[in-house]
N, C-alpha and C positions, 0 to 999 in steps of 0.2 A: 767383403766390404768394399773392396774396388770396385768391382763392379758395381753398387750399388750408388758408389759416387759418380761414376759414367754414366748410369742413366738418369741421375738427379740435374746430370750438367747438361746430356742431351735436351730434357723436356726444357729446363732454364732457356736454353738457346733458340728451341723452336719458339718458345713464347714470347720470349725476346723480337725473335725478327717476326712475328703476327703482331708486332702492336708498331711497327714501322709505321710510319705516316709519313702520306703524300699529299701533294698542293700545302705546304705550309710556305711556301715562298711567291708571296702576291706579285712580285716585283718580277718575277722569271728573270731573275740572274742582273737586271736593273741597277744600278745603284746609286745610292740614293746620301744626300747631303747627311752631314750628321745636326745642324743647327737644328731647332725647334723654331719655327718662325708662325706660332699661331699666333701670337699679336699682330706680325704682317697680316694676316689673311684672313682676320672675326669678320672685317669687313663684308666681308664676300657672302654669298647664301649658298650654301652647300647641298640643298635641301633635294634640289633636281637628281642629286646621283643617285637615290634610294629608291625612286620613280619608273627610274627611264626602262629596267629590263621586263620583256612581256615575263610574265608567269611562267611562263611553260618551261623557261630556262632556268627558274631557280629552285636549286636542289636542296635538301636538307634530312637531314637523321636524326632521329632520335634514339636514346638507347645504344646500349653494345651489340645488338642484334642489328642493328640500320633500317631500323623502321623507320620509312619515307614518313615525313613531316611536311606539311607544304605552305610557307609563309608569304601571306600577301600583307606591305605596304601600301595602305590605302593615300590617308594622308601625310603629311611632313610640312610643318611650319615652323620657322624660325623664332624661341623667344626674344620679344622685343624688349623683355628688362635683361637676358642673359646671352651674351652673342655665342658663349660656349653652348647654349642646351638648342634642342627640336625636339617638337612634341610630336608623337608619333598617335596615331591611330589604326592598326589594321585588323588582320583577322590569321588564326593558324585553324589548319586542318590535317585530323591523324585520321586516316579510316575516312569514315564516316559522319565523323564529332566534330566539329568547326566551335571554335570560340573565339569572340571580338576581345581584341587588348586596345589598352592606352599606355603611354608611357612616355620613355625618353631617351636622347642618344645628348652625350655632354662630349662633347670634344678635347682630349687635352695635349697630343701632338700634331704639330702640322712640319713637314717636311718638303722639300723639292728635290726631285731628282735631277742627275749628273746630265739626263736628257741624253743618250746615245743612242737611241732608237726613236723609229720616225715609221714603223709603220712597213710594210714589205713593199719595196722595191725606194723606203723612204719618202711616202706619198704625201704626207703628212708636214715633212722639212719644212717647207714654204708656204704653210699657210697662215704664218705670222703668229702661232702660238706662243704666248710669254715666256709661261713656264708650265712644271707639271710637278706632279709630286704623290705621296702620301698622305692620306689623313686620317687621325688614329682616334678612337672614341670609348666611351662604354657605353654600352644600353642595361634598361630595366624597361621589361614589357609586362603589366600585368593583365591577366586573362579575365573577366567577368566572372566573380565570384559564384554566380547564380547559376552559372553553365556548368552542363556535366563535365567531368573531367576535368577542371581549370587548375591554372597555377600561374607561375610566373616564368619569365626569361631574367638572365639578367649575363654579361659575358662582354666579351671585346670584338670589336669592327674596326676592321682595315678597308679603307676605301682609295681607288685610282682618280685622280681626275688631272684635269688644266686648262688654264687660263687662258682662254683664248683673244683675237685681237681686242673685240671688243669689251672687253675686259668682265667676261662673265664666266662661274666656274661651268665648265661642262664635265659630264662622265668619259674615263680615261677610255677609250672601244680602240683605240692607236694600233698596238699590237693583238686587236682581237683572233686575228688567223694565225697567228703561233700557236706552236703547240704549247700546253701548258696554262694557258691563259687562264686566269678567272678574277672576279671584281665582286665587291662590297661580302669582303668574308665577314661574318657571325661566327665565334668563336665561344662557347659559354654552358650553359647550363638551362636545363628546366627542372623547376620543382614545383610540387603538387601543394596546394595548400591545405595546412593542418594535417601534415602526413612527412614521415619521414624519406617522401618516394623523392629518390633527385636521379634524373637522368641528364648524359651530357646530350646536348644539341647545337647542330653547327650547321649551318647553310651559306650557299651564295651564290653570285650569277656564275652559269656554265660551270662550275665543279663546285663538290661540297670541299670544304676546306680544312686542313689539317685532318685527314682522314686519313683509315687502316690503308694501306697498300693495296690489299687483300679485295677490297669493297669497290674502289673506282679501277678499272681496270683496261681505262680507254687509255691511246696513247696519245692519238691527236684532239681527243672529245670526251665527253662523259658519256662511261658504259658501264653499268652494274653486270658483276661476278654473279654466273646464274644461280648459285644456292641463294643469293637475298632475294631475287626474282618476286617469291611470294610475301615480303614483307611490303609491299605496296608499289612494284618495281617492274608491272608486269607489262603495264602501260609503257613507259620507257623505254622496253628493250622491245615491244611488238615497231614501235617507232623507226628504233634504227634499224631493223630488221624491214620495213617498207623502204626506208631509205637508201637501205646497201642494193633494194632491187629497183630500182631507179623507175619508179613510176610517176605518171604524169599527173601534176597536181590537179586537185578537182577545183571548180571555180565556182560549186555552189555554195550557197551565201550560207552562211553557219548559223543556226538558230536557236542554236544552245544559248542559256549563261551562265555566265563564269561563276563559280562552288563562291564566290568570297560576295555577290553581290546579290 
């Protein structure tokens, strides 16, 4: 009977530390006011942060397996009767299956940080920025009923940005060369429609966010653990594997287009 409580405690433990998750601290150690100052800030158009990162950098999962997901934000406009909502318009792709969503992101915290950090070597200190901060949201994206596969998102966004001189919000990139670093985490869920299928889904620039330990396994960058490799990850890692051999970039004009357009 002992022993069979030592091994019930063993498997407990291992499972335990497999469901650790990393990148759940947007802020890398940052900290940050505790006031809620979203009536200081409705003013402002937030809309730019969701825009700015190419594609190529932003990660996402779906599922307990870490099936790459890859979401592109097309548009973002601000409602002009809600300064809380933006109407979202983009496109996700699993595989092969691409389906266009619409939807919305409503904002309901806005915070500023203590501002301790300015960037490596403090590059940043003097160039008259305001302030900087958090801003905390929900989304609900839904996917074209008529496309194969669709469903919806719906989940939480933590976004970096600040205010610069001329008093316009920009996306937070400050601390982009730390290790650690990642911006506009998607935190939430996808479900299938008319189906009891829900899987969780999480993405964001330069690291997927609140994720297994197990799965991002860069220390200064995002690298998938070669057993995900074939869940859509193959692309990624042939990448940083060109990168770590320090070849010369090619300068021929690319005449692909991009999966979302």
């Amino acid at each position: 009977m002992k022993n069979k409580i030592l091994i019930i405690a063993f498997f407990l433990s291992v499972n335990s530390f497999s469901q650790d998750l990393c990148n759940t601290d947007i802020m890398n150690g940052e900290k940050l006011l505790p006031n809620n100052e979203i009536q200081k800030f409705l003013k402002y158009d937030f809309s730019e942060l969701w825009l700015q990162t190419n594609n190529n950098l932003v990660y996402g999962i779906l599922g307990d397996d870490f099936q790459r997901i890859q979401i592109k934000l097309i548009s973002i406009s601000k409602n002009i009767n809600n300064q809380k909502e933006y109407f979202v318009y983009g496109k996700s792709k699993v595989k092969e299956n691409i389906c266009e969503f619409v939807g919305k992101i409503t904002i309901y915290k806005i915070q500023e940080s203590k501002r301790e950090h300015f960037g490596v070597d403090d590059e940043f200190k003097n160039l008259g920025i305001n302030t900087q901060g958090l801003l905390s949201a929900k989304y609900e994206f839904f996917e074209n009923k008529l496309q194969s596969h669709s469903g919806y998102f719906t989940g939480n966004i933590e976004s970096k940005w600040y205010l610069d001189k001329e008093e316009k919000i920009q996306y937070d990139n400050i601390n982009m060369h730390s290790d650690g670093y990642f911006n506009n985490a998607f935190v939430g869920t996808w479900k299938m429609y008319n189906s009891k299928l829900e899987k969780k889904c999480h993405w964001g620039d330069y690291r997927v966010p609140s994720v297994d330990c197990g799965f991002d396994i860069g220390a200064s960058e995002f690298s998938v653990a070669e057993k995900y490799h074939k869940k859509g990850w193959i692309d990624i890692a042939l990448i940083g594997k060109i990168n770590s051999l320090d070849i010369i970039e090619s300068k021929s004009i690319n005449t692909f287009k991009n999966w979302w357009e």
